[in-house]
C-alpha positions as YAML, in Angstrom:
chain: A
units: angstrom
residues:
- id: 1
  name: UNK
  ca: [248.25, 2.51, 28.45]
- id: 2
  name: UNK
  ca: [244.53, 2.07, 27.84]
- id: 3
  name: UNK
  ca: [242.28, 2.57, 24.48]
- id: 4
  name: UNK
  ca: [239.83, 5.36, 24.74]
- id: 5
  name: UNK
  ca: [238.94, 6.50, 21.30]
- id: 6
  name: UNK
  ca: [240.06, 4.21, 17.91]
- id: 7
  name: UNK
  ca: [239.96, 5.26, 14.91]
- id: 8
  name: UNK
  ca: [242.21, 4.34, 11.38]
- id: 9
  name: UNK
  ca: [242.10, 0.46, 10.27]
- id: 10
  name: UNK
  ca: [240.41, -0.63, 14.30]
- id: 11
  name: UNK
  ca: [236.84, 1.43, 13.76]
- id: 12
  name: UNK
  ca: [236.68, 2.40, 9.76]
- id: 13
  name: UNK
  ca: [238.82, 5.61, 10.06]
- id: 14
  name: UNK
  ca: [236.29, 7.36, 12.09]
- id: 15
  name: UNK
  ca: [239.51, 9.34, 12.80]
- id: 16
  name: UNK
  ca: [242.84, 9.39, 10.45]
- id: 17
  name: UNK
  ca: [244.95, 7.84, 13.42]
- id: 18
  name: UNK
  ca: [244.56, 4.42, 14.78]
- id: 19
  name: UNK
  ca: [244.07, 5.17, 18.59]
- id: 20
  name: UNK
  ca: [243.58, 8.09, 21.40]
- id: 21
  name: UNK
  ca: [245.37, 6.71, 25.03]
- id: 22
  name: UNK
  ca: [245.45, 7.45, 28.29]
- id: 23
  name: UNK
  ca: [248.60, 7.46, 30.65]
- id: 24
  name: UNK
  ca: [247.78, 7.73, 34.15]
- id: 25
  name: UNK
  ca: [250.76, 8.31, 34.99]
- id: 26
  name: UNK
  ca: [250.32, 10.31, 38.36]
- id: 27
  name: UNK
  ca: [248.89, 7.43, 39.94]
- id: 28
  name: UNK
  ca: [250.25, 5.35, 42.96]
- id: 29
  name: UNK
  ca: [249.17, 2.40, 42.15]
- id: 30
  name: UNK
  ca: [248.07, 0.19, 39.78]
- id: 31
  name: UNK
  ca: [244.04, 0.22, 41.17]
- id: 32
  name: UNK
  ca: [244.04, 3.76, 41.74]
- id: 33
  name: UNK
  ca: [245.03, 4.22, 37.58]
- id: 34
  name: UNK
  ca: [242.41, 1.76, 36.23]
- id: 35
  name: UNK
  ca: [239.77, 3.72, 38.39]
- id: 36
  name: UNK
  ca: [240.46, 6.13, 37.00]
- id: 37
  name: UNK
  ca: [241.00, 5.43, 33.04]
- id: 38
  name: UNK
  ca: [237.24, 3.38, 33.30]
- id: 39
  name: UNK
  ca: [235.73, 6.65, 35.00]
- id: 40
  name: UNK
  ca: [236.91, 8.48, 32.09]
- id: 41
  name: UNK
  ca: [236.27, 5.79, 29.33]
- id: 42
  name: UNK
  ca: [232.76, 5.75, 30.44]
- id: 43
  name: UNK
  ca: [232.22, 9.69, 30.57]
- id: 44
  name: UNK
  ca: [233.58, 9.36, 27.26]
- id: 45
  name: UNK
  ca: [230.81, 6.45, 25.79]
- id: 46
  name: UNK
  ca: [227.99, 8.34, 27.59]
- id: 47
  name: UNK
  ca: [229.28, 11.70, 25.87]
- id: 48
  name: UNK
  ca: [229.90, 10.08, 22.35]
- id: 49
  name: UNK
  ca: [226.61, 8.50, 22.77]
- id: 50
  name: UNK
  ca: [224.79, 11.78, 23.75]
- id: 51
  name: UNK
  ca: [226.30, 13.74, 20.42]
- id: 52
  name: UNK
  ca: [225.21, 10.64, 18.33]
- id: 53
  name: UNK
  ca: [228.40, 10.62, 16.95]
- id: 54
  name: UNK
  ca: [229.75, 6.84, 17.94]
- id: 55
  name: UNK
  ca: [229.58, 4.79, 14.71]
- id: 56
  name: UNK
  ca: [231.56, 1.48, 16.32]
- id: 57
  name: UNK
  ca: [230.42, 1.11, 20.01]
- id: 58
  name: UNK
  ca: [233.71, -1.27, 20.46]
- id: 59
  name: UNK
  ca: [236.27, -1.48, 18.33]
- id: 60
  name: UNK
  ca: [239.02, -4.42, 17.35]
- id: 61
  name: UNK
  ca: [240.63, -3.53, 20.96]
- id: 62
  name: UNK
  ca: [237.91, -2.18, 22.91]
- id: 63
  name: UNK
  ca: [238.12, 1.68, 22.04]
- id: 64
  name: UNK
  ca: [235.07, 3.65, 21.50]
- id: 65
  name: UNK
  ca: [234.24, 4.30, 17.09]
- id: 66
  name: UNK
  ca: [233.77, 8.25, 17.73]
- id: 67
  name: UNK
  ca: [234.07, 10.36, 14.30]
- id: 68
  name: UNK
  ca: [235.75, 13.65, 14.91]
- id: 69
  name: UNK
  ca: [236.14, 16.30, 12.20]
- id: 70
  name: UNK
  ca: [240.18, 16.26, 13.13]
- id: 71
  name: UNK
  ca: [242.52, 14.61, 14.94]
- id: 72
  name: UNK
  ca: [242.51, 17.80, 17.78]
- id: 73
  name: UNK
  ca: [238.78, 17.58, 18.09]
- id: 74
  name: UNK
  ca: [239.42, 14.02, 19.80]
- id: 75
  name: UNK
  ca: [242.54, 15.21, 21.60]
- id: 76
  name: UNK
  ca: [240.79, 18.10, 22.97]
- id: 77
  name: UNK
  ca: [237.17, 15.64, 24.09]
- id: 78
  name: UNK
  ca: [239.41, 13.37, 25.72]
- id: 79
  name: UNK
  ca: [241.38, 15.99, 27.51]
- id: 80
  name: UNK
  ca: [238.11, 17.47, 28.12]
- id: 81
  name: UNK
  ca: [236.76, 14.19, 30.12]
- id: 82
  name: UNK
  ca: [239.86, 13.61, 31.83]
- id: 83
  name: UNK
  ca: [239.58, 17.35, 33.52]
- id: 84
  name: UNK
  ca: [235.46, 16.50, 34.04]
- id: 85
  name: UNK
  ca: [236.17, 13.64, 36.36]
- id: 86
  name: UNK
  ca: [237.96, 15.64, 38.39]
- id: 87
  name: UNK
  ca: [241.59, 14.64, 36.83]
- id: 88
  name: UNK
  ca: [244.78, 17.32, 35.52]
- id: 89
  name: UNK
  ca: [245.63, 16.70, 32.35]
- id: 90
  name: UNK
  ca: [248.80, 16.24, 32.06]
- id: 91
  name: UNK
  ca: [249.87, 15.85, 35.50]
- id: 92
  name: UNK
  ca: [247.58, 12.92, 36.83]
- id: 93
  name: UNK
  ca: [246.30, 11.35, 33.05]
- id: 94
  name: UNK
  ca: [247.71, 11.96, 30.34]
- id: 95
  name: UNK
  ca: [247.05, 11.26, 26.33]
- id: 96
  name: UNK
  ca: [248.92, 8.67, 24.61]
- id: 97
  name: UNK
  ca: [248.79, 8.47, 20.65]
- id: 98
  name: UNK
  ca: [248.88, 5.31, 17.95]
- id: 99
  name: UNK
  ca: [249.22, 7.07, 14.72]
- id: 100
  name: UNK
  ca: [249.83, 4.08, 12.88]
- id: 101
  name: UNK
  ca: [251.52, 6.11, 10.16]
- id: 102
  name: UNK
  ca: [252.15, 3.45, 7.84]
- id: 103
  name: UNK
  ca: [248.94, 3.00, 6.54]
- id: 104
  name: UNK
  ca: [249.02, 6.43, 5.29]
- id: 105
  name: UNK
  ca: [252.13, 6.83, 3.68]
- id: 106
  name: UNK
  ca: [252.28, 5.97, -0.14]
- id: 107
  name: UNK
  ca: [256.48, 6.37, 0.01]
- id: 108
  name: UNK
  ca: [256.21, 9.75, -0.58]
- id: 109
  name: UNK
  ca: [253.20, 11.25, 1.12]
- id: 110
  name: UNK
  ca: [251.50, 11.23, 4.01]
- id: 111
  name: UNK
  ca: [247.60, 11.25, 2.87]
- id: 112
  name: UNK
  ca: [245.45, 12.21, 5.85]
- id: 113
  name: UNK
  ca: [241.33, 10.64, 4.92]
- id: 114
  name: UNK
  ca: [238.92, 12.42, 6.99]
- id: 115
  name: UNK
  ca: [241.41, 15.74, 6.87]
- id: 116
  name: UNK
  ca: [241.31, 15.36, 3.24]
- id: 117
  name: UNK
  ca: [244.66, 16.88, 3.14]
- id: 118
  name: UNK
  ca: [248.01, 15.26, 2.13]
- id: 119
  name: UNK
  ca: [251.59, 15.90, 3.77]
- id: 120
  name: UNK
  ca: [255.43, 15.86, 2.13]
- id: 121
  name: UNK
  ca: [257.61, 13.93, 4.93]
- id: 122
  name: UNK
  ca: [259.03, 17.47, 6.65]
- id: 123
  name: UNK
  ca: [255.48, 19.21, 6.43]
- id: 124
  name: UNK
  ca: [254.22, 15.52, 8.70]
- id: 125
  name: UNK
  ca: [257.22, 16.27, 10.80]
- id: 126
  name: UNK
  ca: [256.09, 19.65, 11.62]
- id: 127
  name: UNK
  ca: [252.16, 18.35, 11.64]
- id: 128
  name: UNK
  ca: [253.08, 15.93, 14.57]
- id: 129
  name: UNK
  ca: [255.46, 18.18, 16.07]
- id: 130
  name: UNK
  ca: [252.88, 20.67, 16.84]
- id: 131
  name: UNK
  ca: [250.13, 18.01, 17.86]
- id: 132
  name: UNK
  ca: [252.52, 16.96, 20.79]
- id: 133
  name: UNK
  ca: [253.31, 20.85, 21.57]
- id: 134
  name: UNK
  ca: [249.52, 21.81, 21.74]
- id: 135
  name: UNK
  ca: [247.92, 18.52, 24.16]
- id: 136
  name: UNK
  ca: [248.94, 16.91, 26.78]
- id: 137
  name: UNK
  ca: [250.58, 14.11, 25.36]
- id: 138
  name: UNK
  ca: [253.12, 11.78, 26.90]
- id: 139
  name: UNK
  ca: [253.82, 8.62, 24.76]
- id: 140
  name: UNK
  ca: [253.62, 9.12, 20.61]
- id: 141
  name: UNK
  ca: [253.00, 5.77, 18.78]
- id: 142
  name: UNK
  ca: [254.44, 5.61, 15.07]
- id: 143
  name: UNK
  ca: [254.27, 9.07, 14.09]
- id: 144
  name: UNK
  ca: [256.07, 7.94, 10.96]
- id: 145
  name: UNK
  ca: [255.68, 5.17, 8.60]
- id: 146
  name: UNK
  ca: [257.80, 1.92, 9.66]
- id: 147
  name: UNK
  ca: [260.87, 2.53, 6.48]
- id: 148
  name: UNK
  ca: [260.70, 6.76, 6.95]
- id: 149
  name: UNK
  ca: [263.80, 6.61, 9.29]
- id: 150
  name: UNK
  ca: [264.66, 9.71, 7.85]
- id: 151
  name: UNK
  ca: [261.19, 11.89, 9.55]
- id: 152
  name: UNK
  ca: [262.06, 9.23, 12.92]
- id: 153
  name: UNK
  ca: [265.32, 10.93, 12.84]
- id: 154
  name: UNK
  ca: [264.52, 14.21, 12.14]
- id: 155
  name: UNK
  ca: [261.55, 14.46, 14.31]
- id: 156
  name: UNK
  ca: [263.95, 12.69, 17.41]
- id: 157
  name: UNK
  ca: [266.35, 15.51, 17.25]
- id: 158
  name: UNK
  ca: [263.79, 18.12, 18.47]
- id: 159
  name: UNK
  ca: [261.00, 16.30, 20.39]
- id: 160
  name: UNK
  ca: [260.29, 17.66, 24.13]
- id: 161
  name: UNK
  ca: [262.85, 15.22, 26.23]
- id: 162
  name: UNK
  ca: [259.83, 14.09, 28.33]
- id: 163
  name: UNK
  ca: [257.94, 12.63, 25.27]
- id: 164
  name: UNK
  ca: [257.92, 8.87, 24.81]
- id: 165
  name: UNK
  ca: [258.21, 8.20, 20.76]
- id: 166
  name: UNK
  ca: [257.27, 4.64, 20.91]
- id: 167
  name: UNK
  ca: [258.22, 2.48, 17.86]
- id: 168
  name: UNK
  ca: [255.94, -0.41, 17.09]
- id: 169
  name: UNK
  ca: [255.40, -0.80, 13.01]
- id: 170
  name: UNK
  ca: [259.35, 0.82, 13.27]
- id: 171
  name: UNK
  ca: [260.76, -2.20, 15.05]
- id: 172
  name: UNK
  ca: [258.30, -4.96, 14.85]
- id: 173
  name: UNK
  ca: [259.87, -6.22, 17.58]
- id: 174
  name: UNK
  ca: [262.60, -7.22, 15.73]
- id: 175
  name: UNK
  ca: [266.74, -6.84, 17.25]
- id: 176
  name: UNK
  ca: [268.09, -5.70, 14.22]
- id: 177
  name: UNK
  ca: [265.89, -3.17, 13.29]
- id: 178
  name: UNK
  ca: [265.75, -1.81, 17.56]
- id: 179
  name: UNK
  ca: [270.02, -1.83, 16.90]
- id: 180
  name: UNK
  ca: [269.16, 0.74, 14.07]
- id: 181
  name: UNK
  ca: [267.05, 2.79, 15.99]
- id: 182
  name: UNK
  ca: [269.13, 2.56, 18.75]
- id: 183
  name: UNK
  ca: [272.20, 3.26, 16.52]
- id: 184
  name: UNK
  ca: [270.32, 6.12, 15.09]
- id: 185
  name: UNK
  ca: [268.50, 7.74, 17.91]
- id: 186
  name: UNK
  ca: [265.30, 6.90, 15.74]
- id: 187
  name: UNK
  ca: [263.22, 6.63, 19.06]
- id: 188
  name: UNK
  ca: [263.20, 5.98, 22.81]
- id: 189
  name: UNK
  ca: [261.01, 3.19, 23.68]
- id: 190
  name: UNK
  ca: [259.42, -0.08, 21.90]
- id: 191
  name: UNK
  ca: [256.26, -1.65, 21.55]
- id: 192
  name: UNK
  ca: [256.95, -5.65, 22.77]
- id: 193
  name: UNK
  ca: [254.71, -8.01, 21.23]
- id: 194
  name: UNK
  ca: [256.04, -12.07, 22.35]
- id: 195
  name: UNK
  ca: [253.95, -13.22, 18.98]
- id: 196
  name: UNK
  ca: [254.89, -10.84, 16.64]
- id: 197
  name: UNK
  ca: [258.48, -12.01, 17.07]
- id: 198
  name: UNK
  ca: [257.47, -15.92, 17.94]
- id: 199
  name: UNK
  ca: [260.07, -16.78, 21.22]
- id: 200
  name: UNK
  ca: [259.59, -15.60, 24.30]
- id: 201
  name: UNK
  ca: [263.69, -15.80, 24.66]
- id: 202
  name: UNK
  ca: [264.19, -13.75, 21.58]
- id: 203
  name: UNK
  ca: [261.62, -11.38, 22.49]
- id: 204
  name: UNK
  ca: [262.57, -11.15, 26.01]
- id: 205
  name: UNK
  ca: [266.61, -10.79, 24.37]
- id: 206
  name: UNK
  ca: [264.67, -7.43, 22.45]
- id: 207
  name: UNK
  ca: [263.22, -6.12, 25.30]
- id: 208
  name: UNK
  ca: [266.25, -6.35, 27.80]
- id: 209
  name: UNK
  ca: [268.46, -4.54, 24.95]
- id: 210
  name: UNK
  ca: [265.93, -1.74, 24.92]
- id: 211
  name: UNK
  ca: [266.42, -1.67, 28.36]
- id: 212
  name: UNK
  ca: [269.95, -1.48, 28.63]
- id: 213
  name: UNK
  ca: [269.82, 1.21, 26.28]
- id: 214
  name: UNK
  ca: [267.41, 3.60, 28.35]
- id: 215
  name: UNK
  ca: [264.28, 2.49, 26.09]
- id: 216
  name: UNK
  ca: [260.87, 2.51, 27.57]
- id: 217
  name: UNK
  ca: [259.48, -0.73, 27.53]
- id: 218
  name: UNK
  ca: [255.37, -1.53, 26.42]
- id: 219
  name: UNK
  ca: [254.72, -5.21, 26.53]
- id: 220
  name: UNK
  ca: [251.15, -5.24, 24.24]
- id: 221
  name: UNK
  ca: [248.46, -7.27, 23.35]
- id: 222
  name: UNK
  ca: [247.25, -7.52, 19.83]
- id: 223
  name: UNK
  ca: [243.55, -7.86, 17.56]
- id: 224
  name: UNK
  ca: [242.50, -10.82, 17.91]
- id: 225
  name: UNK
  ca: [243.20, -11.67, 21.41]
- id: 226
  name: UNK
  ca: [241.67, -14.22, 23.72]
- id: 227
  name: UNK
  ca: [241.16, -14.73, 27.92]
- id: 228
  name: UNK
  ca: [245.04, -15.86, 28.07]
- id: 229
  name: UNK
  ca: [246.53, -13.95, 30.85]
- id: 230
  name: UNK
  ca: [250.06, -14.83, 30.52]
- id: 231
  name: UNK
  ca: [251.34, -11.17, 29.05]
- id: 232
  name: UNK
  ca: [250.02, -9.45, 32.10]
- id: 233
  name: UNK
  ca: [253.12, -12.10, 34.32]
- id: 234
  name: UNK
  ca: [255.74, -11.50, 31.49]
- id: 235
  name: UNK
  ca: [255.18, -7.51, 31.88]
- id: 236
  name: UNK
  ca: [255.76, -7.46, 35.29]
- id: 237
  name: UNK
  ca: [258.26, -10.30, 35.75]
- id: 238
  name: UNK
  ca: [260.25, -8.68, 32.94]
- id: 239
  name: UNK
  ca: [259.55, -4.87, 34.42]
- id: 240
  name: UNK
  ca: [258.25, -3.59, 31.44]
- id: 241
  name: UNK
  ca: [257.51, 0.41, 31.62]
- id: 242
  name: UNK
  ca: [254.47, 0.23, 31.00]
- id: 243
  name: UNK
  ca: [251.17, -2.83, 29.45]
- id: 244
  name: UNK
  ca: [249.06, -2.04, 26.64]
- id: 245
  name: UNK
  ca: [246.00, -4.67, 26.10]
- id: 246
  name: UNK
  ca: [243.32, -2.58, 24.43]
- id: 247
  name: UNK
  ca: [240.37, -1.11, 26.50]
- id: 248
  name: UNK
  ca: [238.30, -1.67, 29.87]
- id: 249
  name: UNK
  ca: [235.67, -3.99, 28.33]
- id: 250
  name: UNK
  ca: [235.96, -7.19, 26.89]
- id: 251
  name: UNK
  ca: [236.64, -10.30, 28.39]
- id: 252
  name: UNK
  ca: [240.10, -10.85, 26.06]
- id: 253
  name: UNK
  ca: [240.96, -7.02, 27.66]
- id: 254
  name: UNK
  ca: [239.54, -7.14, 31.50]
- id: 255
  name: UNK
  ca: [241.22, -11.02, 31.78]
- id: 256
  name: UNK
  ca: [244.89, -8.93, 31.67]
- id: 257
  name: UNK
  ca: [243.48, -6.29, 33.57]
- id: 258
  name: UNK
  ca: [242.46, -8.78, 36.86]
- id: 259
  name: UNK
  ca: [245.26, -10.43, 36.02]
- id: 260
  name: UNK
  ca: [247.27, -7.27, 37.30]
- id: 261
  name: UNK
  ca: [245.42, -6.31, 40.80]
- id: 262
  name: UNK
  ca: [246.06, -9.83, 41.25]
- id: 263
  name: UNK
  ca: [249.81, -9.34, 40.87]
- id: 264
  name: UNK
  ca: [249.21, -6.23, 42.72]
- id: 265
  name: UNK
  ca: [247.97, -7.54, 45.57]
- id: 266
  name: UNK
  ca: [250.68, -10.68, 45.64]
- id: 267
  name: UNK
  ca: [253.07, -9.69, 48.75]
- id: 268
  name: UNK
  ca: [256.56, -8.68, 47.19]
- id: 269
  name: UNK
  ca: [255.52, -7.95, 44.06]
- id: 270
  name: UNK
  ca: [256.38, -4.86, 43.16]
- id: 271
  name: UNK
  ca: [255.52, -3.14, 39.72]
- id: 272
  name: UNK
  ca: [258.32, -1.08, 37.48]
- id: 273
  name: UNK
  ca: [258.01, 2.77, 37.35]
- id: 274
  name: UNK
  ca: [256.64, 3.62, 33.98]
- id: 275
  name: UNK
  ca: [258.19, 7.08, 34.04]
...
């Protein structure tokens, strides 16, 4: 799950959500998919470049600062460089979405910046609903701010059964709060972070639970990283659905990345399906 486009808190709301993915989840293997997510990244720098519209050429996790008029503009470039490398959207790459709610919500509303529009919890509902319905998106990343269990819940009991509604602010990789969401049907995967919970046994007792319960499993990097490799090993050796380390370029990003077509390449190693 790579960073294409960042926007919210990571490149100074250049778009209201935090980042635009890609999934390349009709690949066969783990060089064939980072082919072809650095093909499209760079179709999408040389395009952003072109329009004069990148304000942050890298952002805290590698993304590319692009300003969009709305959230669909971006949806619809990326899906629009994905098909112009020769790539079906939605079959062979698909878009993944950080929404990073949270900052947005003021306990009542959702306040949208660059849309200049504000949203009651059910009218955000029916906002992200119809995001997922009109691109081809595969993995949702807090839709909803981190205490609205009610719009997780809500939102849950209607979402297309092949779309991953990935809790990271929800659960901060935290037992307790997964148990809830479990309990509740609040989602049906979780974003894995080792130092956002601070033991690799704890964390790794988080991550197995999710898996028990038929959660998807992202093991991710945060801001701020450095050339440590080690959460590219504990993805794999714990079979995580899927890694998320930020973009193609920087040496914190690309050290995971090598990491992994090492692993690749290591005979009986074999990576988890991510879907």
């Amino acid at each position: 799950m790579v960073n294409i486009l960042s926007g919210g808190a990571h490149a100074n709301r250049t778009i209201d959500i935090q980042d635009v993915l890609v999934l390349p989840n009709g690949a066969t293997s783990f060089s064939e998919a980072l082919s072809w997510i650095v093909a499209i990244r760079e179709l999408a720098a040389s395009k952003g470049a072109k329009s004069g519209a990148i304000t942050h050429l890298i952002a805290d996790e590698g993304g590319l600062g692009i300003a969009f008029p709305t959230i669909d503009n971006a949806l619809e470039f990326l899906t629009n460089c994905i098909s112009e490398v020769g790539l079906e959207p939605g079959k062979q790459v698909s878009l993944a979405i950080d929404v990073a709610s949270t900052q947005f919500f003021d306990g009542n509303k959702y306040k949208l910046t660059a849309l200049n529009k504000e949203f009651s919890q059910e009218e955000f509902v029916a906002f992200i609903s119809k995001m997922v319905k009109d691109h081809p998106i595969l993995s949702i990343e807090d839709p909803f701010a981190e205490d609205d269990w009610q719009s997780w819940n809500q939102f849950m009991a209607n979402a297309p059964k092949n779309l991953q509604v990935l809790g990271d602010d929800l659960f901060t990789t935290n037992l307790a709060r997964l148990q809830r969401g479990i309990d509740e049907k609040s989602a049906n995967a979780i974003l894995i972070k080792a130092n956002q919970n601070g033991l690799v046994t704890s964390t790794q007792k988080v991550l197995t639970t999710a898996q028990a319960n038929n959660f998807k499993t992202v093991v991710s990097a945060r801001s701020g990283e450095t050339e440590d490799s080690w959460l590219a090993d504990l993805a794999t050796g714990w079979r995580a659905s899927q890694i998320k380390v930020g973009s193609t370029h920087g040496a914190d990003r690309t050290a995971k990345w090598n990491r992994l077509f090492e692993l690749e390449a290591t005979e009986n190693c074999e990576f988890a399906k991510p879907f």
